[in-house]
PDB file with one MODEL, atoms N, CA, C and O in Angstrom:
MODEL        1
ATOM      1  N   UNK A   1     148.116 107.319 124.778  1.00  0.00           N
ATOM      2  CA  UNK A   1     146.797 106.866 124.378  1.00  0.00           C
ATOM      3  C   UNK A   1     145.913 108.096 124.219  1.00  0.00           C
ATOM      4  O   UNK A   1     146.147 109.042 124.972  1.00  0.00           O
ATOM      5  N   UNK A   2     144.846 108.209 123.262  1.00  0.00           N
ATOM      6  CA  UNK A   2     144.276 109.570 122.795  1.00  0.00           C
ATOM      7  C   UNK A   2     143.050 108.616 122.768  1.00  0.00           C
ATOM      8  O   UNK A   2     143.083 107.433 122.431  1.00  0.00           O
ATOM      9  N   UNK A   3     141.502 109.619 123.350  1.00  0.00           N
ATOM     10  CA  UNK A   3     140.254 108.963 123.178  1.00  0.00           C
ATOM     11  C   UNK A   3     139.498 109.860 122.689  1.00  0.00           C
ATOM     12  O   UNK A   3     139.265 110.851 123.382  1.00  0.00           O
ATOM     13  N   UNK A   4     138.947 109.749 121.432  1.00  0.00           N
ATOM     14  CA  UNK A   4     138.132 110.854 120.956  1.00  0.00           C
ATOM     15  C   UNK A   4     136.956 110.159 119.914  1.00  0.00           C
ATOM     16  O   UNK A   4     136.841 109.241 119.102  1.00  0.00           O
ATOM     17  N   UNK A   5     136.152 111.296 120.549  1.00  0.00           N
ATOM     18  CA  UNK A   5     135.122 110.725 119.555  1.00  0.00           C
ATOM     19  C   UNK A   5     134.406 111.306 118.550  1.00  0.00           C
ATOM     20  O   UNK A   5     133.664 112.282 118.664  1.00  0.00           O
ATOM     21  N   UNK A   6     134.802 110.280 116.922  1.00  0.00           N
ATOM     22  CA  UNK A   6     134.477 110.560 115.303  1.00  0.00           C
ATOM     23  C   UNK A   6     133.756 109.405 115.133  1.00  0.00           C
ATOM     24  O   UNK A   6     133.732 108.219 115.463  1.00  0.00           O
ATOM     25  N   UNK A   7     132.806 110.758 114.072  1.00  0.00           N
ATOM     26  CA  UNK A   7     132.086 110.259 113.542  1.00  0.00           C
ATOM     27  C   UNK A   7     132.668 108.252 112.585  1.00  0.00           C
ATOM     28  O   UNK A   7     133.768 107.934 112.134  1.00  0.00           O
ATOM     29  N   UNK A   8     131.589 107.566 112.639  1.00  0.00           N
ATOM     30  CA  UNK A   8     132.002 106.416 112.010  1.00  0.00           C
ATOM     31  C   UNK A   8     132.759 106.094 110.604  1.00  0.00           C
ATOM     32  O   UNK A   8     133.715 105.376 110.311  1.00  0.00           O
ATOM     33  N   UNK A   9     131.982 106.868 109.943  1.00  0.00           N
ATOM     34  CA  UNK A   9     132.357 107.653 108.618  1.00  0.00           C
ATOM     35  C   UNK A   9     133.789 107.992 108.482  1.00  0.00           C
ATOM     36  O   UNK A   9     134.541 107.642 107.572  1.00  0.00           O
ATOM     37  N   UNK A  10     134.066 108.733 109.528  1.00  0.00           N
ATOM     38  CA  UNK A  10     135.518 109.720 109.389  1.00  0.00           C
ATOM     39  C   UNK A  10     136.796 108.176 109.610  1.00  0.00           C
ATOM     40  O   UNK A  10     137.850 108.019 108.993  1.00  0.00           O
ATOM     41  N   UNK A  11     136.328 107.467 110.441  1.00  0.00           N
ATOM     42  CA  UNK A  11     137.515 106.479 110.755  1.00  0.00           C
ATOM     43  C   UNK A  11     137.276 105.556 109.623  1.00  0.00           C
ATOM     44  O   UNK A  11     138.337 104.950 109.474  1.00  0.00           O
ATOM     45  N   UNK A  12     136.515 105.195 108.854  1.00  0.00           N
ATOM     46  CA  UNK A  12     136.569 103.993 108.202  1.00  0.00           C
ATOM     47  C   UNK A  12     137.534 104.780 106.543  1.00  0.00           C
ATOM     48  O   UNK A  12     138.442 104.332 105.843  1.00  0.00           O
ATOM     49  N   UNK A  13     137.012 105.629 106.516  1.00  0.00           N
ATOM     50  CA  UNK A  13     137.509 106.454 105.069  1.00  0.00           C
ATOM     51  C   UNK A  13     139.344 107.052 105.205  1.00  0.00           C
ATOM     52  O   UNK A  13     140.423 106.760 104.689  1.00  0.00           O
ATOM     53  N   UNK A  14     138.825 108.013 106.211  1.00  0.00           N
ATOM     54  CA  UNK A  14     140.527 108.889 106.423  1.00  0.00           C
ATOM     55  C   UNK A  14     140.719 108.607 107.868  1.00  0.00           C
ATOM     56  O   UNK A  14     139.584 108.167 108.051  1.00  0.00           O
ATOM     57  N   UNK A  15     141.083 108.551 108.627  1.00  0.00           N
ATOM     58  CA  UNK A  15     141.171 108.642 110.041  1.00  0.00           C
ATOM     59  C   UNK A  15     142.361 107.637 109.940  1.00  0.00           C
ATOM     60  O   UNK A  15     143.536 108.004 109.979  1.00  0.00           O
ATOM     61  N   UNK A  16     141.894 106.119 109.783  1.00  0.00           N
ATOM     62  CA  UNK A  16     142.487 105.001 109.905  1.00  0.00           C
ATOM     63  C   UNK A  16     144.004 104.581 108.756  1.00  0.00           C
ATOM     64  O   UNK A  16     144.960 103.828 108.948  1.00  0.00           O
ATOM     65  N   UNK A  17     143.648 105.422 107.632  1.00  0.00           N
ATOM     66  CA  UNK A  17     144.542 105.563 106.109  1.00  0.00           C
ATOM     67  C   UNK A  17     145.839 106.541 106.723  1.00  0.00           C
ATOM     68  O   UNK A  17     147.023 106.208 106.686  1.00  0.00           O
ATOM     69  N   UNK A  18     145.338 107.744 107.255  1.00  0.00           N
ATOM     70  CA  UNK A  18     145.786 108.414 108.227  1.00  0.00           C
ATOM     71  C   UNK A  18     147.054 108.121 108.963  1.00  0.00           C
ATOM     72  O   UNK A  18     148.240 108.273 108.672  1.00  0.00           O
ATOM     73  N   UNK A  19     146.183 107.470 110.416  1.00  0.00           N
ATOM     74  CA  UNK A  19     146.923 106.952 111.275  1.00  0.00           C
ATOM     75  C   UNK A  19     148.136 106.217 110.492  1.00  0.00           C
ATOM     76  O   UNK A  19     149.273 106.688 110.462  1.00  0.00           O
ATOM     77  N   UNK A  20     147.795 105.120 109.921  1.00  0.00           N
ATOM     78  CA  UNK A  20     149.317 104.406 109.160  1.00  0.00           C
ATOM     79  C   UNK A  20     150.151 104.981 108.566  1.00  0.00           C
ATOM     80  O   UNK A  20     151.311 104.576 108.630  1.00  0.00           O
ATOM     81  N   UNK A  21     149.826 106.064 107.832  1.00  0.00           N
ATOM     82  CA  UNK A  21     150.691 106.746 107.039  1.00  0.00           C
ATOM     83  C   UNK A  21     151.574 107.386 107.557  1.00  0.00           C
ATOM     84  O   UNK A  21     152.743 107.354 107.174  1.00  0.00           O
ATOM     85  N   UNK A  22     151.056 108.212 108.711  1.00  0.00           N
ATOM     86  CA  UNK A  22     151.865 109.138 109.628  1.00  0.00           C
ATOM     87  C   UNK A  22     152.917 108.301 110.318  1.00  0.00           C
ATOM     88  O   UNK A  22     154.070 108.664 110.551  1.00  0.00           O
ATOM     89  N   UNK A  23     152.294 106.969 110.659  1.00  0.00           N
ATOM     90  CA  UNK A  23     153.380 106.556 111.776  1.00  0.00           C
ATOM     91  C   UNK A  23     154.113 105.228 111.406  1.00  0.00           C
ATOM     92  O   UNK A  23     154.747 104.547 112.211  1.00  0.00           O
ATOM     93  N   UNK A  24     153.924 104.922 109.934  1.00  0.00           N
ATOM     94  CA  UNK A  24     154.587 104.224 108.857  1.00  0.00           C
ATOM     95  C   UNK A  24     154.538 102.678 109.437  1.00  0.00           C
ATOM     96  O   UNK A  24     155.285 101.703 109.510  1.00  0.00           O
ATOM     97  N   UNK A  25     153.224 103.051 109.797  1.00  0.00           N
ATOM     98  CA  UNK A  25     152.570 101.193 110.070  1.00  0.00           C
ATOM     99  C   UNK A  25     152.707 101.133 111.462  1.00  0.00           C
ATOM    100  O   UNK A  25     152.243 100.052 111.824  1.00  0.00           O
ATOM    101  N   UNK A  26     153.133 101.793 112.437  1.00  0.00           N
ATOM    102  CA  UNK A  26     153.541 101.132 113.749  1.00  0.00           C
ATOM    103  C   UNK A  26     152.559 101.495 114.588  1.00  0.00           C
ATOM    104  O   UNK A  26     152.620 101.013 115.720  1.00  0.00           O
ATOM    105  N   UNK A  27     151.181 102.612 114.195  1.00  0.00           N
ATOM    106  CA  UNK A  27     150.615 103.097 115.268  1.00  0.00           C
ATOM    107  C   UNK A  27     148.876 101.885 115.257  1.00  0.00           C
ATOM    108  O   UNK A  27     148.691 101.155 114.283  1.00  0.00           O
ATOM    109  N   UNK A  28     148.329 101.894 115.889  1.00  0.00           N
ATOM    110  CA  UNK A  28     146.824 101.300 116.106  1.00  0.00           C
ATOM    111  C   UNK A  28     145.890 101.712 116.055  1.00  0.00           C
ATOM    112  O   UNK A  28     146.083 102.784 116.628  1.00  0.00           O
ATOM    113  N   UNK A  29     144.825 101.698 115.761  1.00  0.00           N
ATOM    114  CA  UNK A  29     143.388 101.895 115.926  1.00  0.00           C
ATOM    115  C   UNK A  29     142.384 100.912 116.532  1.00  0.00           C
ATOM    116  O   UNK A  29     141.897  99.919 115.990  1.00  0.00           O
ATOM    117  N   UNK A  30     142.113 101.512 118.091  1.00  0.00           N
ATOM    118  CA  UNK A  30     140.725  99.985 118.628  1.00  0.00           C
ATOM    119  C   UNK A  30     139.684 100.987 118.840  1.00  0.00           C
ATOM    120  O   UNK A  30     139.957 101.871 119.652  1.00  0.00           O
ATOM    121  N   UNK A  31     138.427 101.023 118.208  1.00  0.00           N
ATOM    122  CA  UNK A  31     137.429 101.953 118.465  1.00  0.00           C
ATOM    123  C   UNK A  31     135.892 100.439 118.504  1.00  0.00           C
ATOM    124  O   UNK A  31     135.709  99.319 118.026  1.00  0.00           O
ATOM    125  N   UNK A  32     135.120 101.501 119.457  1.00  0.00           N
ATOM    126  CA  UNK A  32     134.124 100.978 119.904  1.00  0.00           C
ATOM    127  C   UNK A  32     133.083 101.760 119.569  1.00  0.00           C
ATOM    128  O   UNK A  32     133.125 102.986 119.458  1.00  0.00           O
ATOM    129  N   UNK A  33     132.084 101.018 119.395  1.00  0.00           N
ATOM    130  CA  UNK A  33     130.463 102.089 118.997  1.00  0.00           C
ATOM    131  C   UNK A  33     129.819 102.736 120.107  1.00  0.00           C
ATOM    132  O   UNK A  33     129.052 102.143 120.865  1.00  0.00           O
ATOM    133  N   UNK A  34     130.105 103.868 120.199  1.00  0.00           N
ATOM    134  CA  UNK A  34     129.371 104.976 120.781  1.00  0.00           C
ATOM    135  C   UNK A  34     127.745 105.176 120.954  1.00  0.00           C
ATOM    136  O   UNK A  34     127.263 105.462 122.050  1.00  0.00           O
ATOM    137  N   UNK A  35     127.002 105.013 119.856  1.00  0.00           N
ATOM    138  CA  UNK A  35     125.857 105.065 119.923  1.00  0.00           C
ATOM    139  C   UNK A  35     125.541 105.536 118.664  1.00  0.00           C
ATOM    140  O   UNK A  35     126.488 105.603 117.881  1.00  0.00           O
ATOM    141  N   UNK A  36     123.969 106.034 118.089  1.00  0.00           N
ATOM    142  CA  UNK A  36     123.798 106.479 117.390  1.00  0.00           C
ATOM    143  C   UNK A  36     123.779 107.965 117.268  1.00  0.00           C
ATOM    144  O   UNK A  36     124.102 108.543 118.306  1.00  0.00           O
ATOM    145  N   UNK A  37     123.474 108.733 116.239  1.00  0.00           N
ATOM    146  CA  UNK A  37     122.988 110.132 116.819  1.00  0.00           C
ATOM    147  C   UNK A  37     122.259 110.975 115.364  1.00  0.00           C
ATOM    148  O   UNK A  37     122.386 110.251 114.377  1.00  0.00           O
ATOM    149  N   UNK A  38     121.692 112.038 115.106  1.00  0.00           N
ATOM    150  CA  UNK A  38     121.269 112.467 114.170  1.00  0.00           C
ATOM    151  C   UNK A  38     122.132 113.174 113.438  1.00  0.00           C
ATOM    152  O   UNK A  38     123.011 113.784 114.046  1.00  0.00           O
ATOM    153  N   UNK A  39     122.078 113.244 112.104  1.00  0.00           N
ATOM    154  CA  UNK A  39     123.050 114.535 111.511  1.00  0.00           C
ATOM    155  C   UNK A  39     122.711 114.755 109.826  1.00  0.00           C
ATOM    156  O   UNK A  39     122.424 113.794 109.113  1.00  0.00           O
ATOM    157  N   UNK A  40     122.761 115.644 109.500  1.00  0.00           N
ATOM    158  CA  UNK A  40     122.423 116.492 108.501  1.00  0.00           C
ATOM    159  C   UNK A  40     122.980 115.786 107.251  1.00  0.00           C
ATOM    160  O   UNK A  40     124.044 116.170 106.766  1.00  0.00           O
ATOM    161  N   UNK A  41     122.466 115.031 106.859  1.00  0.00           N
ATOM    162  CA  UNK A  41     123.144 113.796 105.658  1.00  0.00           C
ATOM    163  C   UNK A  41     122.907 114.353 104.645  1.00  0.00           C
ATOM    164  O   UNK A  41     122.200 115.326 104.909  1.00  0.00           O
ATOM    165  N   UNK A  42     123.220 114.241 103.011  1.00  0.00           N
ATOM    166  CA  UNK A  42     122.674 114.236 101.951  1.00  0.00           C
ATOM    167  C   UNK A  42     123.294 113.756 101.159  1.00  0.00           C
ATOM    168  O   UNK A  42     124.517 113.734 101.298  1.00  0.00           O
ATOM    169  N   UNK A  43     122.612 113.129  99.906  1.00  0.00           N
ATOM    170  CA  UNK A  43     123.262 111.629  98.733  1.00  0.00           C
ATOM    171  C   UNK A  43     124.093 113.113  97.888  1.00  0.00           C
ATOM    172  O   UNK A  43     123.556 114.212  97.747  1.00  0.00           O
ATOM    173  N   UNK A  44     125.519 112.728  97.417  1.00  0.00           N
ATOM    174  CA  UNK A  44     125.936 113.051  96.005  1.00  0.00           C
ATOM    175  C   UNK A  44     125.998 112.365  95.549  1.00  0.00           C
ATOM    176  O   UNK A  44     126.254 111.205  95.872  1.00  0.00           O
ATOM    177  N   UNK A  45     125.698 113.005  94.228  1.00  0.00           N
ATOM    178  CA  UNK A  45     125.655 112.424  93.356  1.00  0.00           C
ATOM    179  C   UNK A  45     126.819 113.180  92.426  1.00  0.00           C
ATOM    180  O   UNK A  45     127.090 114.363  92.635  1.00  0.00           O
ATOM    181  N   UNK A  46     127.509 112.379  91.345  1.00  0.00           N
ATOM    182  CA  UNK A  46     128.169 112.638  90.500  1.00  0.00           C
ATOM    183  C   UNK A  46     128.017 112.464  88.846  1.00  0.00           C
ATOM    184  O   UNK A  46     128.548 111.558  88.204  1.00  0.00           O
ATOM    185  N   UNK A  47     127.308 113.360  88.379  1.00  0.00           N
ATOM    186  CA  UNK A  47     127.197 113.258  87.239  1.00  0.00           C
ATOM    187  C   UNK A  47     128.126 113.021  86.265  1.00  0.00           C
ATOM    188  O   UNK A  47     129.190 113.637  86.212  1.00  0.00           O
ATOM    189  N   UNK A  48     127.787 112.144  85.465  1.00  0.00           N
ATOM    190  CA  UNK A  48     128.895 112.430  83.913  1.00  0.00           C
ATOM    191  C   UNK A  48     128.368 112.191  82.864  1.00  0.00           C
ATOM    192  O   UNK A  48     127.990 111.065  82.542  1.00  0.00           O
ATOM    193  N   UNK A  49     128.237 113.413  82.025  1.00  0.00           N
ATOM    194  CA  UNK A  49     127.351 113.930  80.695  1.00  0.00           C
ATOM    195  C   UNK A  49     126.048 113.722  80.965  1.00  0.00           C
ATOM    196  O   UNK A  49     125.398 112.918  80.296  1.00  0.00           O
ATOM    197  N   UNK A  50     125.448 114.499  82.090  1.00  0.00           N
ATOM    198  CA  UNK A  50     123.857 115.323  82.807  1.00  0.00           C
ATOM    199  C   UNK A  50     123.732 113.341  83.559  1.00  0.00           C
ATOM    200  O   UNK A  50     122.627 113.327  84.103  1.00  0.00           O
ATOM    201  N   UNK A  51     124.262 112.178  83.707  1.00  0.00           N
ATOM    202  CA  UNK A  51     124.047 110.807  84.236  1.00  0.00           C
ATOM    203  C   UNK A  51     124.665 110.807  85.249  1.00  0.00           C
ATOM    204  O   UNK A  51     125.800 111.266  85.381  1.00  0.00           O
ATOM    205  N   UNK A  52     123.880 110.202  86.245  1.00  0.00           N
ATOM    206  CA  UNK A  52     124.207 110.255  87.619  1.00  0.00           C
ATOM    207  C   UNK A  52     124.778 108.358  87.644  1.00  0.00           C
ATOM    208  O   UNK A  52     124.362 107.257  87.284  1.00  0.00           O
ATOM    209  N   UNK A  53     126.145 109.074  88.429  1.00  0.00           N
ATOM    210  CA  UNK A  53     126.750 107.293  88.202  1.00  0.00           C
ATOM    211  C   UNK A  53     126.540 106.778  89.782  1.00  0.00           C
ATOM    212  O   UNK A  53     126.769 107.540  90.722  1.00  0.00           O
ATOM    213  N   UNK A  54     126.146 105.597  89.946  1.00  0.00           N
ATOM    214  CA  UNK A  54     125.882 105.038  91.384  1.00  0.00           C
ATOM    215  C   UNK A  54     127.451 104.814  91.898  1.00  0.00           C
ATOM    216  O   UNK A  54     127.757 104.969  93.080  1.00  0.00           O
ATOM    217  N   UNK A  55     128.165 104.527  91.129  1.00  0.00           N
ATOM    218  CA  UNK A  55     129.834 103.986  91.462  1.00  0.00           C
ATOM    219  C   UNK A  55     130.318 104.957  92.595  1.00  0.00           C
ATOM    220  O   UNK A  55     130.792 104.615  93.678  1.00  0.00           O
ATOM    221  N   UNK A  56     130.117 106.167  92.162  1.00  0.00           N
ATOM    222  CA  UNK A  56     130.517 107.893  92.188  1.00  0.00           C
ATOM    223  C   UNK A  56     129.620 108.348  93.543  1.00  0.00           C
ATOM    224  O   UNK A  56     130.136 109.134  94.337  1.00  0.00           O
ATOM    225  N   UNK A  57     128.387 107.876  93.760  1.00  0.00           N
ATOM    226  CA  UNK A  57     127.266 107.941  94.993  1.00  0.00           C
ATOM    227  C   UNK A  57     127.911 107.762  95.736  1.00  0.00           C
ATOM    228  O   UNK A  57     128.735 106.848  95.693  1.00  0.00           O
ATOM    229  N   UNK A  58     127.687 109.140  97.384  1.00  0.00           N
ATOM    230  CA  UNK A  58     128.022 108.781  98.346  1.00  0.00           C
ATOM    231  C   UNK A  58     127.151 109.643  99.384  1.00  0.00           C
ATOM    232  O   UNK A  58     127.044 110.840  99.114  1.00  0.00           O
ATOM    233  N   UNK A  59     126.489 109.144 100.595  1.00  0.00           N
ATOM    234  CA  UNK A  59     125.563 110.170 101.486  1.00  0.00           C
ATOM    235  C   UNK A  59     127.411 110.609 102.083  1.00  0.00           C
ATOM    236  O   UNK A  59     128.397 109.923 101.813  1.00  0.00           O
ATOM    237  N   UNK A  60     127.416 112.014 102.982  1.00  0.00           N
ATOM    238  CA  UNK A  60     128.206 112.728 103.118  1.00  0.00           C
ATOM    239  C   UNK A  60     127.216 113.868 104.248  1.00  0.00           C
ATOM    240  O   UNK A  60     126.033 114.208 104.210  1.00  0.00           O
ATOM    241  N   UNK A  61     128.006 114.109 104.910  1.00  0.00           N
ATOM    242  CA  UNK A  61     127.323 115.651 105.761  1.00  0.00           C
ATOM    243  C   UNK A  61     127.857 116.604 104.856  1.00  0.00           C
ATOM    244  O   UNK A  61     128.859 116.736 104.153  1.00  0.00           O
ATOM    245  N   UNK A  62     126.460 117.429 105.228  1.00  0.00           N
ATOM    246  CA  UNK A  62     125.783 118.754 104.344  1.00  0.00           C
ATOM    247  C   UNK A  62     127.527 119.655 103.878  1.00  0.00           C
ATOM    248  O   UNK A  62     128.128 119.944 102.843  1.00  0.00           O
ATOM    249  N   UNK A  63     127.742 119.804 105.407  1.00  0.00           N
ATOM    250  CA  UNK A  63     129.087 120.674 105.351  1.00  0.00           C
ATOM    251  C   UNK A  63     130.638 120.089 104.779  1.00  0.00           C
ATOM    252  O   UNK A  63     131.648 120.757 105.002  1.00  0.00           O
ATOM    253  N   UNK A  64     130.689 119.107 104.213  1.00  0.00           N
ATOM    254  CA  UNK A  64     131.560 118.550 103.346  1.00  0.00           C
ATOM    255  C   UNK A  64     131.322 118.206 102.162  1.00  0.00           C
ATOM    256  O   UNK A  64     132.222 117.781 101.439  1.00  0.00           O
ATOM    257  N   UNK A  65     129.941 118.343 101.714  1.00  0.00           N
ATOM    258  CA  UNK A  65     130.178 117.959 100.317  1.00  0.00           C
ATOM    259  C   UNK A  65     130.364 118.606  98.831  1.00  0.00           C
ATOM    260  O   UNK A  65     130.449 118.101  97.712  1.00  0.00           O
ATOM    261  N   UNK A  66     130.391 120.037  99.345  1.00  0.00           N
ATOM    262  CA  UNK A  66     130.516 120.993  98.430  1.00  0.00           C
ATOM    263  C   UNK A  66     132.153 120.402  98.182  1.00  0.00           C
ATOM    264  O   UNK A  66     132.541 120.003  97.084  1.00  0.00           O
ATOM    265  N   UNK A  67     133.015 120.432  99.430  1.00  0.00           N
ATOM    266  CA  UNK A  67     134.367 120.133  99.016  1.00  0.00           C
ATOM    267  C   UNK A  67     135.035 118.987  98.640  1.00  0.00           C
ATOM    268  O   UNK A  67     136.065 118.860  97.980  1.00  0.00           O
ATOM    269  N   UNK A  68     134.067 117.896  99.321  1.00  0.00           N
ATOM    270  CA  UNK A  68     134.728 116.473  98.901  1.00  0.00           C
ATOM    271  C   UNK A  68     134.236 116.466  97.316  1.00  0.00           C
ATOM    272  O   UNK A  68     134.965 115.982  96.450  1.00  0.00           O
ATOM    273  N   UNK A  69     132.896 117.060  96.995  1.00  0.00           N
ATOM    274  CA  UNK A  69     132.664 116.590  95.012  1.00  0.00           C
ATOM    275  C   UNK A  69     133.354 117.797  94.588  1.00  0.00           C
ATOM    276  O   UNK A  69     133.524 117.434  93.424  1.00  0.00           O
ATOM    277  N   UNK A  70     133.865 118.910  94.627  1.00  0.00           N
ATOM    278  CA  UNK A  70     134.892 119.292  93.745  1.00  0.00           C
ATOM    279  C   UNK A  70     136.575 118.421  93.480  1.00  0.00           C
ATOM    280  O   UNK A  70     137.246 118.297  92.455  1.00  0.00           O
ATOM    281  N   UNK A  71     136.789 117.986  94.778  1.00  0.00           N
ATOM    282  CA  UNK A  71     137.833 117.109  94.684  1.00  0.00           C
ATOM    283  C   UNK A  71     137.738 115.834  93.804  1.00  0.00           C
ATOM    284  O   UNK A  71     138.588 115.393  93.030  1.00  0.00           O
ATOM    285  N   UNK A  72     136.602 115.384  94.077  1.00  0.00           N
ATOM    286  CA  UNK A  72     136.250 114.098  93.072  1.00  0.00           C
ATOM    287  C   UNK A  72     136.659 114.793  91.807  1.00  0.00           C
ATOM    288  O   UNK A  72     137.659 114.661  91.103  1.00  0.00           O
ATOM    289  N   UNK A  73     135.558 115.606  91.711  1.00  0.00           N
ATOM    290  CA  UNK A  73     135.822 116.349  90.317  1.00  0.00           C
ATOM    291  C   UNK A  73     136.974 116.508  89.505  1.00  0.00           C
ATOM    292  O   UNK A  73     137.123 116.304  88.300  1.00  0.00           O
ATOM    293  N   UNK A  74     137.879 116.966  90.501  1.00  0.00           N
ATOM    294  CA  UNK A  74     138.994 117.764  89.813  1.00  0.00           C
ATOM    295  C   UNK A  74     140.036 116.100  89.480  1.00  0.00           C
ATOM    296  O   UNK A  74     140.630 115.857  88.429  1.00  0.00           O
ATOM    297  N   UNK A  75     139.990 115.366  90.479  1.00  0.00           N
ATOM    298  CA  UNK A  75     140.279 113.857  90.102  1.00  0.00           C
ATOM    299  C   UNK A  75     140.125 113.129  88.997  1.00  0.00           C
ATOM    300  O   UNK A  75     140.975 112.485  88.382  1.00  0.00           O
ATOM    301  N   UNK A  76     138.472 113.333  88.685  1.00  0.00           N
ATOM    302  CA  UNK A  76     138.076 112.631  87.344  1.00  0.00           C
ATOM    303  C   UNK A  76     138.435 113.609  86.257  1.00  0.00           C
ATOM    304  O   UNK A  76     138.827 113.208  85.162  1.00  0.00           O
ATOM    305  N   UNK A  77     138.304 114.920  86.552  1.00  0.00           N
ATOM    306  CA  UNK A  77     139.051 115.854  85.242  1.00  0.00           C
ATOM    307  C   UNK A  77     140.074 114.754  84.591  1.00  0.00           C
ATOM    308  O   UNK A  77     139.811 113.947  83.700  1.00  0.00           O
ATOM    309  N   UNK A  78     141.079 114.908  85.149  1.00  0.00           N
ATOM    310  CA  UNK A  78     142.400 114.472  84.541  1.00  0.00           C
ATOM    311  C   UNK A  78     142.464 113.153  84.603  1.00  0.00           C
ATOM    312  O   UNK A  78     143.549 112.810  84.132  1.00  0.00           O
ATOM    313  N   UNK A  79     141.534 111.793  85.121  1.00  0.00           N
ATOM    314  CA  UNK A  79     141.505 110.605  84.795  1.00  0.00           C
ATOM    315  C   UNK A  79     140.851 110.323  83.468  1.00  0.00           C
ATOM    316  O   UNK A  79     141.301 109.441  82.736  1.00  0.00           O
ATOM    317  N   UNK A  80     139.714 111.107  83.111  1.00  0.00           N
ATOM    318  CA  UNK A  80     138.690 110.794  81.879  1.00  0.00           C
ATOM    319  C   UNK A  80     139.138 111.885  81.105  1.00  0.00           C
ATOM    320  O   UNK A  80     139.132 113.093  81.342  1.00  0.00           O
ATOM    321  N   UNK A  81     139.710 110.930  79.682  1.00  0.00           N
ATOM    322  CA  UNK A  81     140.348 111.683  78.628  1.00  0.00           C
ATOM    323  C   UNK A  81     139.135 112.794  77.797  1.00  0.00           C
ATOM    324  O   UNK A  81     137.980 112.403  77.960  1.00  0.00           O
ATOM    325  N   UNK A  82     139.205 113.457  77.366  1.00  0.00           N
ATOM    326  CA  UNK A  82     138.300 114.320  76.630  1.00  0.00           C
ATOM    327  C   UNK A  82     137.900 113.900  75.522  1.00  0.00           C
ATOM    328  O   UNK A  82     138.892 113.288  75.127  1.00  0.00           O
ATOM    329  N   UNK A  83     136.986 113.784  74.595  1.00  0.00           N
ATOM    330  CA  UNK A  83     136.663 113.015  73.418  1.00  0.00           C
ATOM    331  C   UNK A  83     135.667 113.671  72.643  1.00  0.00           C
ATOM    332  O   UNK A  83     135.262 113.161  71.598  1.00  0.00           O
TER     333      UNK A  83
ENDMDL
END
């Protein structure tokens, strides 16, 4: 048994996608709310052609989002054909 404590964010997105994958369905997740707390948020946004798409919107901490919207990025590169 392992008790640690992440952010809410982190378990609902990767944490939990995670856990199953690694242990090919057999492992669990029971988490409980901790409390609240403050932290350094800010909205991306994802433009496409200078338009900000709401689909694409996500608040994110300061220190991940330089890397999570290049990844988007490099994602939608090669999903949206060139025209």
């Amino acid at each position: 048994m392992l008790i640690y404590k992440l952010p809410l964010n982190e378990i609902v997105f990767d944490f939990y996608d995670k856990l199953k994958g690694c242990s090919k369905g057999y492992a669990s997740c029971d988490w409980e709310l901790d409390g609240y707390q403050k932290s350094k948020l800010v909205r991306m946004n994802i433009l496409i052609n200078h338009i900000a798409v709401d689909a694409l919107s996500m608040l994110i901490h300061e220190s991940k989002a330089t890397k999570k919207g290049l990844s988007i990025c490099s994602h939608l590169k090669d999903l949206i054909p060139r025209h």
